[in-house]
C-alpha positions in Angstrom: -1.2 9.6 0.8 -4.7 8.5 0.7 -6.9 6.8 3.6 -6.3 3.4 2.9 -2.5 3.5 2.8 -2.2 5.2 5.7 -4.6 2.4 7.6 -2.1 0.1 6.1 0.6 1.4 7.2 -1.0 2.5 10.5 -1.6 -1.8 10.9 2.1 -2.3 10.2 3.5 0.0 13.1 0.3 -1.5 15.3 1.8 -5.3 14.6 5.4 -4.4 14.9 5.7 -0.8 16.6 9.0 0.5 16.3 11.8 0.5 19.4 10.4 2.6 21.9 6.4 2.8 21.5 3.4 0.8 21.8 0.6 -0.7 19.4 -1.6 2.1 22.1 0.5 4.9 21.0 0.8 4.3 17.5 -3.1 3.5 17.5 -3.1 7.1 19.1 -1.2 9.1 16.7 -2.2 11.7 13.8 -1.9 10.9 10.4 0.6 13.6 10.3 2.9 12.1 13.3 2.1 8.6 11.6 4.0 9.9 8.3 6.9 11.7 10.1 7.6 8.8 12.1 7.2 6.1 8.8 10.0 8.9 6.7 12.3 8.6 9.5 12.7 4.9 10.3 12.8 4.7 6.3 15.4 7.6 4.9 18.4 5.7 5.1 16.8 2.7 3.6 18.1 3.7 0.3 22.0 4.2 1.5 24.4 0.6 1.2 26.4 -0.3 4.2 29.5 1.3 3.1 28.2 4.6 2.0 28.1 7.5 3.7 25.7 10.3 2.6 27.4 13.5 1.6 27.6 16.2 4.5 29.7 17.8 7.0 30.5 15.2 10.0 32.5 16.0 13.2 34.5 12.7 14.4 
């Protein structure tokens, strides 16, 4: 990802930091942390409501 996405992205988190953290904290993180942080609030994005991704689950 090059620099100016990650700013922009950076900026987004800053406005509206996820539950949990700050605008300080998110100002503070790597690049790296920045991008492992943005995959995981997004990877279910892509599964409806009703779907369940395909795995082993314990109920």
């Amino acid at each position: 990802m090059d620099p100016k996405q990650l700013e922009e992205l950076r900026q987004k988190y800053i406005k509206n930091p996820p539950e949990g953290m700050t605008a300080k904290l998110v100002k503070g993180m790597t690049d790296s942390d920045l991008l492992d942080m943005h995959f995981f609030l997004i990877e279910d994005d892509d599964l409806d409501d009703d779907e369940f991704e395909e795995g082993f689950y314990i109920f």
